[in-house]
N, C-alpha and C positions, 0 to 999 in steps of 0.2 A: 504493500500500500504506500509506505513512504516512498519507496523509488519510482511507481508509479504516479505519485503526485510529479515529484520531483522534475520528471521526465515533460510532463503534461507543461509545469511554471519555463521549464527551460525551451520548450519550444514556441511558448509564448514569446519567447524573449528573440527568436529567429535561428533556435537551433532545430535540427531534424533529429526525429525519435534516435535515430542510428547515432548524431553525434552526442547528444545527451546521454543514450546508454553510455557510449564508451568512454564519456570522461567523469563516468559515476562509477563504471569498471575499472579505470585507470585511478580514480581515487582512495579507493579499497584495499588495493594493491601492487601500488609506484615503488619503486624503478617496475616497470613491468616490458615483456617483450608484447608484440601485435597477438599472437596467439594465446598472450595468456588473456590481454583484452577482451579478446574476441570471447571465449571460455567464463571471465568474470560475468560480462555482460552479454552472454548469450545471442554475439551479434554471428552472422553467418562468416567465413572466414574469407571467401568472396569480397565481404564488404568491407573489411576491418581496414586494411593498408587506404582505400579511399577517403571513408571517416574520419582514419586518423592524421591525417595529409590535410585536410577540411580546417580539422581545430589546431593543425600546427599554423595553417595561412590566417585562421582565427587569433593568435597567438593566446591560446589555452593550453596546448599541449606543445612538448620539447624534447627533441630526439638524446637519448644519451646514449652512454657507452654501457654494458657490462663490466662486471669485474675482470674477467675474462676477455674482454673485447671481442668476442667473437658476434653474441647475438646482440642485435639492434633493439634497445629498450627504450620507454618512455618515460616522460612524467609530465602529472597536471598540475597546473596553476592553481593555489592554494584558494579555498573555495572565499575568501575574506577579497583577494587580490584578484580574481575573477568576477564578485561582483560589482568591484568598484571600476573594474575594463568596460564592464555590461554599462553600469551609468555612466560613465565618460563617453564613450560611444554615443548612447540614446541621445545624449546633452547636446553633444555635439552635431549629432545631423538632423535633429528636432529647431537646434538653432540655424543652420545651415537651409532648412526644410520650409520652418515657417514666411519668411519673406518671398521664397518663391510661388507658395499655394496662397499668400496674398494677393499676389500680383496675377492672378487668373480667376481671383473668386468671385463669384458674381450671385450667390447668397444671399438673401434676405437674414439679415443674422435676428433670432431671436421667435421666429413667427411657426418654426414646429415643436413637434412633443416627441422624444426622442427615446420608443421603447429599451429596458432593462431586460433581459433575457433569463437570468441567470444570479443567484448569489455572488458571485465575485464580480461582476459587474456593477451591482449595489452598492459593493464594496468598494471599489476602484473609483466609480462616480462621486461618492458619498467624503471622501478621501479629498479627491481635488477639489470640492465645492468648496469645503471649509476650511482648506490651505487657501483658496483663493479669496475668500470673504475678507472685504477692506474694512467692513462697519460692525456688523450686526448678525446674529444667526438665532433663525427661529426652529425649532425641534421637538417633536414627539416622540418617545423610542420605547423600550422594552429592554429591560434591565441585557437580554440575550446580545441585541442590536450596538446596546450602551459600551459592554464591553470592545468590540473593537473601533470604537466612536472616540473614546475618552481619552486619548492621549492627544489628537489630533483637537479633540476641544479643549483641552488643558492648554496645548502651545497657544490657540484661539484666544483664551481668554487670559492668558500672560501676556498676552501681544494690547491687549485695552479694549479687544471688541468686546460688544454688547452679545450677551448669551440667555436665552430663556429655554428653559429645557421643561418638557412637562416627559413626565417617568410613568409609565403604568405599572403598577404595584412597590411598592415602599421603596424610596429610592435608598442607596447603602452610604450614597457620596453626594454630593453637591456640586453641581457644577455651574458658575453664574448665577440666574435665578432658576432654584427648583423648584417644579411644582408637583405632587404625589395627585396624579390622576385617582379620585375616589372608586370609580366603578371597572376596574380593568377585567375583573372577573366575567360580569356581563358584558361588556363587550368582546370579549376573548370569542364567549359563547356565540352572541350575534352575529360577529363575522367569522368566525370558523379559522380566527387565526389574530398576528400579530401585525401592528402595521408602525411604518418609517416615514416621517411625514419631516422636511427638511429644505428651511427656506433660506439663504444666504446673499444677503443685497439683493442683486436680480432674479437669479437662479435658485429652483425647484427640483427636487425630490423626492417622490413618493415609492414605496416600494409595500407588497404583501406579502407576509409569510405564513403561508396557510397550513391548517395541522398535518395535511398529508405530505407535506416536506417541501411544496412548491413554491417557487416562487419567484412573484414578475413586478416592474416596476416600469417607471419612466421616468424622464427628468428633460426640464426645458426652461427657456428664461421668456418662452409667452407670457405674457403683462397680464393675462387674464387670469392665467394659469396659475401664476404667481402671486396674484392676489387671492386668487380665491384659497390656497394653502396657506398663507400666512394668516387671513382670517380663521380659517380652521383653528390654527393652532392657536391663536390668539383666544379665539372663543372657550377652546380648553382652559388655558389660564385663565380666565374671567370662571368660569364653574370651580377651580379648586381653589380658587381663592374664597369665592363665595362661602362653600361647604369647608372649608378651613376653619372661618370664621363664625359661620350660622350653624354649624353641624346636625344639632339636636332641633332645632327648627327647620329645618330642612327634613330633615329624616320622620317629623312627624307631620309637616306638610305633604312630605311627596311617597312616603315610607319606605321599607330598608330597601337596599339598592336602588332608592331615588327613580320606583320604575313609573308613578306618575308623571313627573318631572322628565322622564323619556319618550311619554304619551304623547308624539309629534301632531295625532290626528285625533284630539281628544285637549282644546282648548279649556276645559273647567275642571281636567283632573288634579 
């Protein structure tokens, strides 16, 4: 499972399964020759001398000698110094990259909704919105969500921006302004899952994560779209503050779990 992650994150990065295996097989077992490569990483021995030819023009992998000098062995690029090649690389042709796809865009920037597919997508997206927030960050999460949120809004809110977080079920930390959503219970139920709702100056986040493991999203910095999330969220804080404050007359107005008070079609409940 680990190396099959591994394999999957590295070819995200513009390696092929083949070169990923074998510098996951050459890191197990350096000085190594091609054959034991091939043998660690179960790559067919056809492909091994091509592969590793690949990540030496990569500059991952490095021809040495044997003690012996007879057989031709390798080694990899220690996996610390390898990823800092990876972001120097990205950096540099990301910098190199954007001036030129400016200069042919012809975009309406800001005017679609831009499906999430997948959890690490959520992840990825949810990541750069709020490294890129210059003011303000509005947010709904799930203590599950929170966890790989909170480093990324901690630098957030050591940087001066404004943060309002609302938490569904008891939150453990505080982050800017927190606020303990009252009914996360019933709505867990009602919607059949967990939801990421995630507003930062212009741009929008929404994402679902449903009990049976799925999960979709989108994100965009339409003006409509964007308002009407940040109202969302906003109108949560407005309700935990309220039941913060009125608890017990609330709960005997609307009774437990405030499910009057969620009677949308029922104005005199």
């Amino acid at each position: 499972m680990l190396a099959e992650r591994t394999t999957q994150l590295m070819q995200k990065l513009g390696f092929t399964g083949y070169e990923a295996k074998a510098y996951l097989g050459l890191l197990a077992c350096q000085p190594a020759s091609a054959y034991e490569v091939a043998k660690k990483s179960t790559i067919p021995t056809s492909k091994i001398y091509e592969t590793i030819n690949k990540l030496i023009v990569k500059g991952v992998v490095q021809p040495t000698t044997s003690a012996d000098e007879q057989i031709q062995s390798y080694v990899a690029l220690n996996p610390g110094d390898f990823l800092q090649q990876v972001r120097e690389t990205t950096f540099s042709q990301t910098n190199e990259l954007q001036p030129l796809l400016d200069a042919v865009n012809k975009t309406p920037d800001g005017d679609f909704i831009w499906p999430l597919s997948d959890h690490d997508q959520v992840v990825t997206k949810s990541h750069e919105i709020i490294r890129q927030a210059r003011n303000s960050i509005l947010i709904s999460c799930w203590a599950e969500e929170l966890k790989w949120l909170t480093e990324d809004l901690r630098n957030a809110e050591s940087q001066g921006k404004k943060i309002a977080l609302v938490h569904f079920g008891a939150p453990t930390q505080t982050i800017g302004a927190t606020y303990h959503h009252p009914v996360e219970k019933t709505l867990y139920q009602e919607k059949g899952g967990r939801g990421l709702n995630l507003v930062a100056d212009n741009t929008v986040l929404i994402a679902s994560y449903r009990q049976d493991g799925s999960v979709d999203g989108a994100w965009s910095r339409s003006q409509s779209f964007v308002t009407v999330t940040e109202d969302y969220i906003k109108h949560d804080v407005y309700i935990t503050k309220v039941t913060r404050f009125l608890n017990q007359e609330m709960l005997a107005r609307f009774g437990a779990g405030y499910e009057k008070l969620r009677d949308v079609f029922d104005a005199d409940a």
